[in-house]
C-alpha positions in Angstrom: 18.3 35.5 -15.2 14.5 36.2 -15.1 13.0 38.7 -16.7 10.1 41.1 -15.0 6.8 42.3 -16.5 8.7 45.7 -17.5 11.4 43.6 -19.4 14.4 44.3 -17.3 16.2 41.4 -16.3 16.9 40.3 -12.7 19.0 37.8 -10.9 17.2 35.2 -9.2 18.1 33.4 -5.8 16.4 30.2 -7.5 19.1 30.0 -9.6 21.7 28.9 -7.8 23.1 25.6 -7.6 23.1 25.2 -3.9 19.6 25.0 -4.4 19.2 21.1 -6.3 17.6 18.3 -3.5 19.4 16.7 -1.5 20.7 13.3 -2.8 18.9 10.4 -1.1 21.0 7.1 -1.4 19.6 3.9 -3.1 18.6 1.4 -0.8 20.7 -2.0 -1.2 19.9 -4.3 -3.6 17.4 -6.8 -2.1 18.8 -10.8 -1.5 17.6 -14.1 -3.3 15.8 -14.6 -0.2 14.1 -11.4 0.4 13.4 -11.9 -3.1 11.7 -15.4 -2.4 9.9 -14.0 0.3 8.1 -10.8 -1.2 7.1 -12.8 -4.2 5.9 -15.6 -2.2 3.9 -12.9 -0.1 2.5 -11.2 -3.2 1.7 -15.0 -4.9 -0.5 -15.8 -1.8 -2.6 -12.1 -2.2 -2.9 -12.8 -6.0 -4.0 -16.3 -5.4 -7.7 -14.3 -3.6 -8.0 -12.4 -6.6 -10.3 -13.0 -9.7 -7.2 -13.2 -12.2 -5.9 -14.9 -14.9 -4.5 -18.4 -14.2 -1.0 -17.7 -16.4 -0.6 -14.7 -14.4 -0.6 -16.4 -11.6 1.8 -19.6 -12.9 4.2 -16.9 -14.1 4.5 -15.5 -10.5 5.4 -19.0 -9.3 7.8 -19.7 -12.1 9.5 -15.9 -10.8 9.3 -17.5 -6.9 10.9 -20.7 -7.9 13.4 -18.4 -9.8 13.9 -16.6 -7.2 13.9 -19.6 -4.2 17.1 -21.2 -6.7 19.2 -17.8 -6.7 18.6 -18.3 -2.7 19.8 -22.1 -2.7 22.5 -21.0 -4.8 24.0 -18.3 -3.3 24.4 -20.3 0.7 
């Protein structure tokens, strides 16, 4: 219930729960190898930027990571 500026209450239409948005299903998980791929495509962008050399050894340690979950899983 809402209540109006001269403090009587009234039903609302908002209220009901037909109303909620619509449930959008999660996308499936991604593979090792779509895995291997995005990082690898994201390594070679962060390799043109000005940025931290640990950063960068850390996103390969995440490809290589990722590249054995794809070895493993064939």
């Amino acid at each position: 219930m809402l209540y109006v500026s001269d403090g009587e209450q009234s039903d609302s239409d908002h209220d009901d729960e037909d109303s909620s948005p619509p449930v959008v299903p999660e996308p499936p998980a991604a593979t090792a190898a779509e895995a291997h791929k995005s990082v690898a495509h994201a390594l070679a962008w962060l390799e043109t930027q000005d940025i931290d050399s640990i950063k960068l050894m850390q996103l390969r340690n995440l490809m290589v990571f990722a590249k054995r979950a794809e070895l493993e899983s064939k």
